[in-house]
C-alpha positions as CSV (number, residue, x, y, z in Angstrom):
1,X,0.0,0.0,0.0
2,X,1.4,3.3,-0.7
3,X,1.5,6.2,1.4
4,X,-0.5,9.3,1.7
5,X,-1.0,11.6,-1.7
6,X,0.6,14.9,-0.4
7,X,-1.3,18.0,-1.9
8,X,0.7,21.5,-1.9
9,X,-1.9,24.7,-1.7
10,X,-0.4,27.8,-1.7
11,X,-2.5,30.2,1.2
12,X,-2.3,34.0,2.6
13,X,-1.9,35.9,-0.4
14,X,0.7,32.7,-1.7
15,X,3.0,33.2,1.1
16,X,2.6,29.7,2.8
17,X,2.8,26.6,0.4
18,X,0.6,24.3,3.0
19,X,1.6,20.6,2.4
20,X,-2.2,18.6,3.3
21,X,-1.8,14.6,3.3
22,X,-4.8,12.9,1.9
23,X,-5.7,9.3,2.1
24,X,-8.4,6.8,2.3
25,X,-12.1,7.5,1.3
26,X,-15.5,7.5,2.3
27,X,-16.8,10.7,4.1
28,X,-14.7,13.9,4.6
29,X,-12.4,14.5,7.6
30,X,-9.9,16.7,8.5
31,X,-7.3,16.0,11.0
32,X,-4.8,18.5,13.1
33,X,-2.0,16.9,14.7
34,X,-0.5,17.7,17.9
35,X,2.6,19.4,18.8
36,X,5.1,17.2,17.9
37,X,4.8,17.3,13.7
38,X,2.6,14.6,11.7
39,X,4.9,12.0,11.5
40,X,3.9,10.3,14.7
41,X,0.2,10.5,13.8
42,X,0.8,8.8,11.0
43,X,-0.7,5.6,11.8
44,X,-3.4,6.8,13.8
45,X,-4.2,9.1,10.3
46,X,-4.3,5.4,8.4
47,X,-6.7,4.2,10.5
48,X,-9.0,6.9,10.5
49,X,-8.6,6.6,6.5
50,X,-10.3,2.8,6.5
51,X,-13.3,5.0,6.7
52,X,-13.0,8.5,5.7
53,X,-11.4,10.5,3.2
54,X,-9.0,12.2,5.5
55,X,-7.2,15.5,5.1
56,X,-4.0,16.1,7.5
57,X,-2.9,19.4,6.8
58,X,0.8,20.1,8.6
59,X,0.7,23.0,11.1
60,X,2.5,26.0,9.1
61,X,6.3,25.9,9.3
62,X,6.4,22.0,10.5
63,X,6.4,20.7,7.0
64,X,10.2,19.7,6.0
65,X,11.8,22.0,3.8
66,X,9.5,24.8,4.6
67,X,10.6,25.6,8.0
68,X,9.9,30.0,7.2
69,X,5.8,29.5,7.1
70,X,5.4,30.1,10.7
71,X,6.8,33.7,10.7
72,X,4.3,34.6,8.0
73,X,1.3,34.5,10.8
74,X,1.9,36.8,13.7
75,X,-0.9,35.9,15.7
76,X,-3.5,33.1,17.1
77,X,-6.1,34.9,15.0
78,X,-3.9,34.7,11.7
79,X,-3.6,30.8,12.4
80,X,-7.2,30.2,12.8
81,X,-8.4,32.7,10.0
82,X,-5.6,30.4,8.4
83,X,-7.1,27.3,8.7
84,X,-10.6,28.5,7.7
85,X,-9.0,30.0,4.2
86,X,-7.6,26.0,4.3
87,X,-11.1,24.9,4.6
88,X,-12.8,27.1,2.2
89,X,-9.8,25.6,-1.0
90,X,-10.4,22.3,0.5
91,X,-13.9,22.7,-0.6
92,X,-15.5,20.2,1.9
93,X,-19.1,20.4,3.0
94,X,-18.9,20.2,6.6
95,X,-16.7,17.4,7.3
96,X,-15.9,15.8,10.7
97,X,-12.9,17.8,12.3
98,X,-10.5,15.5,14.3
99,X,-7.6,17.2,16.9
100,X,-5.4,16.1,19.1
101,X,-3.4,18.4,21.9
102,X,-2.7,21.1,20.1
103,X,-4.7,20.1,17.0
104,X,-7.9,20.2,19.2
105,X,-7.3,23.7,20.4
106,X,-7.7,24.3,16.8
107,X,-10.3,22.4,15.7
108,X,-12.5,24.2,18.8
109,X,-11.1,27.6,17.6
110,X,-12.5,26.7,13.7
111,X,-15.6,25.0,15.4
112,X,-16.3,27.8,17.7
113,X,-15.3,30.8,14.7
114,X,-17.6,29.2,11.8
115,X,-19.8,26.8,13.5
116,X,-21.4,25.8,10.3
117,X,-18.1,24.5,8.6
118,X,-18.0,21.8,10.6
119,X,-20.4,18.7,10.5
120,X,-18.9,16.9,14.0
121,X,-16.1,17.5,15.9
122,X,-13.7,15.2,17.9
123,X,-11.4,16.9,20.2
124,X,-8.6,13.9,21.9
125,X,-6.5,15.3,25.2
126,X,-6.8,19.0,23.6
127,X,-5.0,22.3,25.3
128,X,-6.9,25.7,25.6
129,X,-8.4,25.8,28.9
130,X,-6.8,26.4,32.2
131,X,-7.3,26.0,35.7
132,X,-5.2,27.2,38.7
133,X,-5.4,24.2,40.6
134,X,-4.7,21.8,38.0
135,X,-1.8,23.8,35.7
136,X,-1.3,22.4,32.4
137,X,2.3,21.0,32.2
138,X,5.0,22.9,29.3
139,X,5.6,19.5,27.2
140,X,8.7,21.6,25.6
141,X,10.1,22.2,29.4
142,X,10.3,18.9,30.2
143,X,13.5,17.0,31.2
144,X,14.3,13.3,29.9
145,X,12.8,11.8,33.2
146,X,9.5,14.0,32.9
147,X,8.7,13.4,29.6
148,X,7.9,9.8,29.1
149,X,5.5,9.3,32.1
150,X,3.9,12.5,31.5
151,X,2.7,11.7,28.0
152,X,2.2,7.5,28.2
153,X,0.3,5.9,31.3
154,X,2.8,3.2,30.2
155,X,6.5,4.8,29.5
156,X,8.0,1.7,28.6
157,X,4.9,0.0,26.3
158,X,5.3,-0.2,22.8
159,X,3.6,3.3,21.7
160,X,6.2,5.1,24.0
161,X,9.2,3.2,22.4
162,X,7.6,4.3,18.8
163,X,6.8,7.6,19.2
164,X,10.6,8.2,21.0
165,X,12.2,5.8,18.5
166,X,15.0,7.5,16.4
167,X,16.8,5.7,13.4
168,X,19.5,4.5,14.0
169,X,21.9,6.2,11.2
170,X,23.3,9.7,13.3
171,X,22.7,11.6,10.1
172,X,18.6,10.5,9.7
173,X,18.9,10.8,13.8
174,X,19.3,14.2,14.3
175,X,17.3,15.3,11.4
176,X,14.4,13.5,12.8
177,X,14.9,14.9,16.4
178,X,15.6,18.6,15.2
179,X,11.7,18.1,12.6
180,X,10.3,17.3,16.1
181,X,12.0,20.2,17.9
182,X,10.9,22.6,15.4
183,X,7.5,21.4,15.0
184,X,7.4,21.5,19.1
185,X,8.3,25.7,18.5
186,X,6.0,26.2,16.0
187,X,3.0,25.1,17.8
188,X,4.3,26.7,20.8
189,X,4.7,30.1,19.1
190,X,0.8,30.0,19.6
191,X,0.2,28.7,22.8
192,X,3.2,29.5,24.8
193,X,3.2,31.2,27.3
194,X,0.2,32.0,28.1
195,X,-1.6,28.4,27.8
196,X,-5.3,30.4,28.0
197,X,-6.0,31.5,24.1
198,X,-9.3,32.6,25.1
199,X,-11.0,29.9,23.9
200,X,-13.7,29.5,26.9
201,X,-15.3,32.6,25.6
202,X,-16.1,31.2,22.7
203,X,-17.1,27.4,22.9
204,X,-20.5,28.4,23.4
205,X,-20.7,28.8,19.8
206,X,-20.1,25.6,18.1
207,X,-23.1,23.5,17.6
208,X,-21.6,20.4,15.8
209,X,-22.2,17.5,17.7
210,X,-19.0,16.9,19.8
211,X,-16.8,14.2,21.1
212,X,-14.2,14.3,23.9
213,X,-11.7,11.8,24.1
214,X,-9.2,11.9,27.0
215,X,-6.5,9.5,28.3
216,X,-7.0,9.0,32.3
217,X,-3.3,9.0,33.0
218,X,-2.9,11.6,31.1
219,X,-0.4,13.9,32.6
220,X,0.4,16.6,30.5
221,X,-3.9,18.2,30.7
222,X,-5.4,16.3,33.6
223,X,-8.3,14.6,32.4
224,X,-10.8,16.7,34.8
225,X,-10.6,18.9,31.9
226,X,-12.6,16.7,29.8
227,X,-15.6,18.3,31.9
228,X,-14.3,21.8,31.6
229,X,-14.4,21.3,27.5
230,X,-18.1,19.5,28.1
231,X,-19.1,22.1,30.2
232,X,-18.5,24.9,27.5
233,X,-19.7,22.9,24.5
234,X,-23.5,21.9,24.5
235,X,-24.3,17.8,24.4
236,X,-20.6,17.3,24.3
237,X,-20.1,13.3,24.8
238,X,-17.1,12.0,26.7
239,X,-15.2,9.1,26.6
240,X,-12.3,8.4,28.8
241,X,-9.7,6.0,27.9
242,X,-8.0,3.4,30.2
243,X,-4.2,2.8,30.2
244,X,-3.7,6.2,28.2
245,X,-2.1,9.2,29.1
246,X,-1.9,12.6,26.6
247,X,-1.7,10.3,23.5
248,X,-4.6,8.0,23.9
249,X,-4.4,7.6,20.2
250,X,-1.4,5.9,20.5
251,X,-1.2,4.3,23.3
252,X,-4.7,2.8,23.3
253,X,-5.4,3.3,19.2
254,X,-8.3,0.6,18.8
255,X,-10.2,2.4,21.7
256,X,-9.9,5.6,20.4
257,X,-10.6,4.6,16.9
258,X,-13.6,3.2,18.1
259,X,-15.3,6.0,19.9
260,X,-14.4,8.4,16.9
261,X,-16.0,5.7,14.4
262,X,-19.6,5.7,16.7
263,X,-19.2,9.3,16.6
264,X,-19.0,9.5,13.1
265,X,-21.2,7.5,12.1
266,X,-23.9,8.2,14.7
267,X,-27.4,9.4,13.7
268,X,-27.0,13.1,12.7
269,X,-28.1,15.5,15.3
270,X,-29.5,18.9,14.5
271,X,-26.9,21.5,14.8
272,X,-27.6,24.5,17.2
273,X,-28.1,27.6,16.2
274,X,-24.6,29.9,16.9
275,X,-25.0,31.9,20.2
């Protein structure tokens, strides 16, 4: 089987060539990945595929060889006003939107900012809110100790070992560390360091029927804050995952596949009417 078809579009005003990875068919989807660049999302992305047509876009300046696209947007409102010009070339017909971490910041930002572009939304571990008693942890800040256990329930399980792997040849070594490093500041450019984007005052107005994924363990955005996102988003549905941590569609991918696939292919709900 080959690998994704890679579409280039060229976006704000042709300054940013956005590279959008395309696979599978059936119904539209759009996926946003998390912090750390596409590449470990990959599988999870080819799963979601055996029943959608799914659209991964790469988060502006994470795409290799194109490292400049994330000076070109000065602002969180430039990235989401970003990702609806995306949406509009895409030309989809309100699709299902899929995020993880930082991904599902986003996806609630387009949700929240043109509520009917979006046919259902799936938000998995996502940042944007923020509580004082239950800070959310600075993934980039962590040491080599911190950083397994924070993001797996299991550090030492099989989707810790693959999403930390590096190859083996030094040259293909550093060049994958450095693509995650980079991808880790370009995401971070918008939500460091002030982890609240605003986003609570504007949940209220999505209206696509919305899912909730979290991983218990996870240690990086408590999972108490999968009520915080239910709280702000009417008839959100929740689904906690056992054995995960902040990548439960990883580290528990048949689980998490599964609650997106019932939520996809649910009986359609009316959407709200915006507030």
């Amino acid at each position: 089987m080959g690998g994704p078809e890679v579409r280039k579009i060229r976006l704000w005003q042709d300054r940013i060539e956005t590279a959008v990875e395309v696979s599978g068919s059936g119904p539209p989807l759009v996926y946003l990945h998390g912090p750390w660049g596409i590449a470990p999302d990959r599988t999870f992305i080819a799963r979601l595929a055996g029943a959608n047509t799914v659209y991964a876009p790469h988060h502006p300046g994470t795409s290799r060889g194109d490292h400049e696209a994330v000076h070109v947007l000065e602002s969180w409102l430039d990235l989401v006003v970003y990702y609806g010009e995306l949406l509009d070339r895409l030309a989809l017909e309100a699709p299902t939107l899929v995020g993880h971490s930082f991904g599902g910041l986003v996806a609630a930002e387009i949700a929240a900012a043109m509520p009917r572009s979006v046919g259902r939304l799936v938000l998995i571990d996502p940042v944007g809110l923020w509580r004082d008693d239950l800070p959310v942890k600075n993934w980039m800040l962590l040491n080599d100790t911190e950083r397994r256990p924070s993001l797996f329930a299991d550090p030492q399980g099989e989707a810790a070992r693959l999403f930390f792997g590096v190859p083996n040849d030094p040259a293909a070594r550093v060049d994958a560390l450095a693509q995650s490093i980079w991808a880790q500041a370009c995401t971070g450019k918008f939500v460091w360091p002030i982890p609240d984007r605003g986003l609570k005052h504007r949940a209220h107005r999505i209206v696509a029927p919305a899912l909730i994924v979290w991983g218990k363990a996870d240690r990086i955005v408590d999972a108490a804050y999968a009520q915080e996102f239910a709280a702000r988003i009417a008839g959100a549905e929740i689904v906690l995952i056992d054995g995960a941590g902040h990548l439960p569609h990883l580290e528990r991918q048949d689980a998490v596949i599964e609650a997106v696939r019932r939520a996809t292919t649910a009986s359609s709900r009316p959407q709200r009417e915006p507030k």
